[in-house]
N, C-alpha and C positions, 0 to 999 in steps of 0.2 A: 787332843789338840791343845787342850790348857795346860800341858807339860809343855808344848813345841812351844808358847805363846812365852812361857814364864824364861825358857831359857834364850830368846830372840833379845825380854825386855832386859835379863842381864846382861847379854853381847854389847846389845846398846848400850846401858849405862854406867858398865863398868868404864869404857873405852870414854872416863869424863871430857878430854878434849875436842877428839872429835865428835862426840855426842852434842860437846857446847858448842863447836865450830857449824854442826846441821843447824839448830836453834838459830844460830846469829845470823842464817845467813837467810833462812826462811823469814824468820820475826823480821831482820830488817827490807824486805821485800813486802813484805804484806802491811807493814807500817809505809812506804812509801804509798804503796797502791790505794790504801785507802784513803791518806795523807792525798792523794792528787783527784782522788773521786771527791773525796769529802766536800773539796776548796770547791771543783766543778758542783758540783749540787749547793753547793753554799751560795754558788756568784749565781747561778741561775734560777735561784730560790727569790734572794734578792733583787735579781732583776725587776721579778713579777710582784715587786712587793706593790706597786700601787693600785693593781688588779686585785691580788688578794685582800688589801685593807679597806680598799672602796668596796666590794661583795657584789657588785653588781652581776644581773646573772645573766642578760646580753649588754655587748660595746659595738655600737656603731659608730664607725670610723673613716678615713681617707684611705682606699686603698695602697696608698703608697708608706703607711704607717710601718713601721717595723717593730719598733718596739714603743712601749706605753712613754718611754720619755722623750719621744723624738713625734710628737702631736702634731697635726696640720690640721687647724682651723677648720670648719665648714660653715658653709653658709647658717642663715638663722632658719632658712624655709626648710633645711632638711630636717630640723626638729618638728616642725608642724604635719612634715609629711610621714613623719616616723610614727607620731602620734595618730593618725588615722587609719594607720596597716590596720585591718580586722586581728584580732588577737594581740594588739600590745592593751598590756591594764595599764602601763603609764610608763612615760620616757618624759627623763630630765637630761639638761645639761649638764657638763662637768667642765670647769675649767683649770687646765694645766702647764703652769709657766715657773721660769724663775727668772729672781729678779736680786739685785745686790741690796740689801743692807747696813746701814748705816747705825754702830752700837753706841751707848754711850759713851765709853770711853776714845771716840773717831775713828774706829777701827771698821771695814767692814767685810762682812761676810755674805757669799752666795747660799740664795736660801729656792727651796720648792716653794711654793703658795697652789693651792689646791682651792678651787673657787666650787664651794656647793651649790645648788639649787638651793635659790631664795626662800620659794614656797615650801620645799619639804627637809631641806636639808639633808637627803639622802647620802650616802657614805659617809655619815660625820662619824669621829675616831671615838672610843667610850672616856668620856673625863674621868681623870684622877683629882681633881679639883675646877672649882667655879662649875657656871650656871651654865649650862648650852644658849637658853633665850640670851644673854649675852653678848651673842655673836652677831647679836640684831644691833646692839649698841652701836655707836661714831666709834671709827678707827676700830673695829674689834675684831680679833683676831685669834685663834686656838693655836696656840704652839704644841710640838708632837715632844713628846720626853723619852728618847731611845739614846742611841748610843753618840749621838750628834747635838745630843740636849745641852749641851757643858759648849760647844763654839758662839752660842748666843749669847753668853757669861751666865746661864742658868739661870732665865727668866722667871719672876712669881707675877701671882695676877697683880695688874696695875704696872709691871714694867712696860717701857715704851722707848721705840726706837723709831727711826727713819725708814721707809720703804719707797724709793723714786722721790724722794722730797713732798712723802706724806706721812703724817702722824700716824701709828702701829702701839695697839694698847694690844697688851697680853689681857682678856678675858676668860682665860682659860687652859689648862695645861692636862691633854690629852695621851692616850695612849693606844698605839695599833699592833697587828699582829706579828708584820716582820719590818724591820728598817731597811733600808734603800741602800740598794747598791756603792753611792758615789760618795758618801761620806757628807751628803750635804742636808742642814737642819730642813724641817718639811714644818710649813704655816695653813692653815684651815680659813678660812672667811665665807662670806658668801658670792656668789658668782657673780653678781653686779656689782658688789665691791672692787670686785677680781680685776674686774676688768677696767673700773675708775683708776683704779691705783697701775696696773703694769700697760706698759704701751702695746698695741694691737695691731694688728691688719685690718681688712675692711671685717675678716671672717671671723668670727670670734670664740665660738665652738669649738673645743678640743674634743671631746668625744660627747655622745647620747649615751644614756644606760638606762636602758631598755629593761620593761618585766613583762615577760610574755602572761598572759592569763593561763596555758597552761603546756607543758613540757613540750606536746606536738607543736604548737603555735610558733615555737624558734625556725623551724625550719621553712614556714611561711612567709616569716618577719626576714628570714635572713635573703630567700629568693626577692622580695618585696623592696630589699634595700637592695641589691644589687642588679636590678632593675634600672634603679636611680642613680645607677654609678658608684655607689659607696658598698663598704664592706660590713657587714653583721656577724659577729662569733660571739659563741660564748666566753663565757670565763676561763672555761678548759682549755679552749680551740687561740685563747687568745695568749693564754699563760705557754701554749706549745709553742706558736709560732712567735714568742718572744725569745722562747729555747734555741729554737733553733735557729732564729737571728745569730744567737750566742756561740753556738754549736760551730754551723758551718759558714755563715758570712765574717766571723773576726778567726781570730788566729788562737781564741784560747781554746776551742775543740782539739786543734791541731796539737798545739803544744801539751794538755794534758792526756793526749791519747797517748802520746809520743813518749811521755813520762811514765804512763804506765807500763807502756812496753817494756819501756829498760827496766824498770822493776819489776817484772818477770823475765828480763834475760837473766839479769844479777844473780837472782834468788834460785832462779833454774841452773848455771854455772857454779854457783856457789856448791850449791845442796847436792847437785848432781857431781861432783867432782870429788867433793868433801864422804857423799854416802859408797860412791865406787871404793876409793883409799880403804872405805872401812871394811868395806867387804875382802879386798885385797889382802889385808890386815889379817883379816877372820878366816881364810881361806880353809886353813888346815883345820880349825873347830867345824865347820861345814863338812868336808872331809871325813872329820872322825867320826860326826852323826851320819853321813851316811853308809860308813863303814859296819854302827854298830844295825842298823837296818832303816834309819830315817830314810819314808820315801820322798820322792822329788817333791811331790805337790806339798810336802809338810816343809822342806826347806822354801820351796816357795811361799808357802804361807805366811814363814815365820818373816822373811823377808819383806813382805808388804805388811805386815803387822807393825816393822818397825819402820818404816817409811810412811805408814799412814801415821803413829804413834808421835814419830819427829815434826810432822809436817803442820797436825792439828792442836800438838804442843806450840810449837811457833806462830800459826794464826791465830790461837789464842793472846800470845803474849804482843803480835803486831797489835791485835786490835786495840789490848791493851795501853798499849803505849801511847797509840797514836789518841785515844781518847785524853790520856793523860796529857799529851802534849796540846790538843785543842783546848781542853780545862785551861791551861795553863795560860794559854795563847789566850784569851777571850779574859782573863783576870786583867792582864796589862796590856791588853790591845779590844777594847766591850763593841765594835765594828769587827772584827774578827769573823769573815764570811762561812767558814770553814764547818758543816755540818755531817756527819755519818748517817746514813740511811741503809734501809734494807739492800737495796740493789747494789750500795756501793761495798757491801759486804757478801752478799749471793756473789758480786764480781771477783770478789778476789779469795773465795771458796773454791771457784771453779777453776783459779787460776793455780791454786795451792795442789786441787788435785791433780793437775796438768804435771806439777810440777812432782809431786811424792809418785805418779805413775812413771813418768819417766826416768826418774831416778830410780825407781826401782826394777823396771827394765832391766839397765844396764848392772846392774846387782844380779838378776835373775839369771839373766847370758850365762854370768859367767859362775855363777853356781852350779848350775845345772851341768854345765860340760866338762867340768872336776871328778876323778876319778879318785876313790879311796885309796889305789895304789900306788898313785902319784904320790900322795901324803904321806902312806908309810914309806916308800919305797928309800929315801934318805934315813 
């Protein structure tokens, strides 16, 4: 069988055009695929960035919440009553708004302000510079340094700007796990601060963050707040249904589902079209091996040897690419939401093999129904 094998990967690669035409047509297929998964796991990673960088491990929220940046206030009494459920070790407030900015040079810009709890400061980002106690100071304020750090004119400790026509000292210049979907700088203070400085409703609570005393206890606490009318998730439960806000209530599920599909029509019509030719091409060496005694299943072998051989050369060189191309993209675009993960690569493994089985089919057909007398018989 490693004779049938050696002379399949010759047929392939003597034949260098169309051997490079299977390549181009697979590589660029499996580069888009991953190219539109990537961007979907990039924007829905980002979505969840203020879940993920606050760590809390339950959010108690307004049921009518969808995702973490679209917050509806609650009253103040549902903190006091969240705090008494049997099994919370402790629930603070979190507050989350934006508000426009006023730089020094008159320019201004839309900024997040993320309002901690006073007494414990829970979710504060890890400083890269300055004091956390700090933040206790007048006007004091943690600026976040990611890829939106540079629209503030790239704040040091002691700059100061305008927030609603109040004084904004930078105390502190922090850093968190992922940056924010919208492009817009994200500010740290304390929650009383938060709430002096940006204008409010009567309600003023954006969400609770809850720490259960221990793993069973969420499921107590979450019945206990939905009791009260309000909704309790975890972090997981909260990071899903922010996905799938993303998913299937806006139009980018749609459109990137959509995108993928034609990127396995393309690479299926390509490969499929391109691997038939060649086999058409080869007909008569098929022919001759089986004239001299090659049986069926060894031409078929050799056939799927070189469809899997083109198919996982090419996935290779898509993924390739498409990395190269995020690198790339992320040097002069550092907001660049675009990330590769396992799944978005198991997805277009599985599509790749969709694609070298059915091209190889249509190979197989019609090898198999070729007769060695046909070949000589001219």
């Amino acid at each position: 069988m490693l004779g049938i094998f050696k002379i399949a990967y010759k047929l392939l690669v003597n034949d260098r055009a169309k051997f490079a035409a299977l390549l181009v047509g697979i590589t660029f297929a499996v580069f888009l695929m991953i190219q539109m998964t990537s961007l979907f796991s990039g924007v829905l990673s980002r979505s969840s960035a203020t879940v993920i960088n606050i760590g809390a491990t339950m959010w108690v929220m307004d049921p009518a919440v969808q995702t973490v940046a679209n917050s509806i206030p609650m009253p103040d009494y549902v903190l006091d009553e969240v705090r008494s459920i049997p099994g919370v070790k402790y629930a603070v407030p979190l507050y989350s708004g934006g508000a426009l900015a006023k730089l020094r040079d008159g320019t201004y810009q839309f900024v997040t302000v993320m309002g901690l709890d006073d007494a414990t400061l829970f979710g504060r980002p890890r400083l890269i510079d300055g004091n956390i106690q700090d933040i206790f100071a007048e006007n004091g304020f943690i600026v976040i340094k990611d890829a939106e750090f540079a629209k503030l004119e790239n704040p040091t400790i002691g700059t100061e700007f305008e927030l609603n026509d109040h004084r904004v000292k930078i105390v502190g210049i922090g850093e968190v796990a992922t940056s924010g979907l919208f492009g817009v700088p994200t500010l740290y203070t304390t929650y009383n601060r938060a709430l002096q400085y940006l204008p409010n409703t009567r309600f003023t609570a954006s969400y609770i963050l809850v720490e259960p005393k221990t793993a069973s206890d969420a499921a107590v606490i979450a019945g206990r707040v939905h009791a009260m009318g309000y909704l309790a998730l975890t972090k997981d439960q909260f990071i899903d249904k922010i996905a799938a806000f993303y998913t299937f209530r806006t139009g980018l599920g749609t459109n990137i589902l959509l995108m993928t599909v034609i990127s396995f029509i393309v690479g299926l019509s390509i490969s499929g079209q391109t691997f038939y030719t060649f086999i058409i091409e080869n007909l008569e060496k098929f022919g001759a091996l089986k004239a001299i005694g090659a049986k069926s299943r060894e031409l078929v072998a050799m056939i799927l040897f070189q469809a899997a051989f083109t198919a996982l050369t090419g996935y290779g060189l898509g993924i390739g690419l498409c990395a190269v191309m995020i690198w790339l993209a992320r040097l002069r675009i550092p907001d660049y939401a675009a990330v590769i993960t396992f799944p978005n690569i198991g997805l277009a493994f599985a599509m790749v093999v969709i694609i070298a089985g059915i091209s190889s089919y249509v190979g197989v057909r019609k090898v198999l129904t070729i007769e060695p007398f046909d070949i000589f018989r001219g």
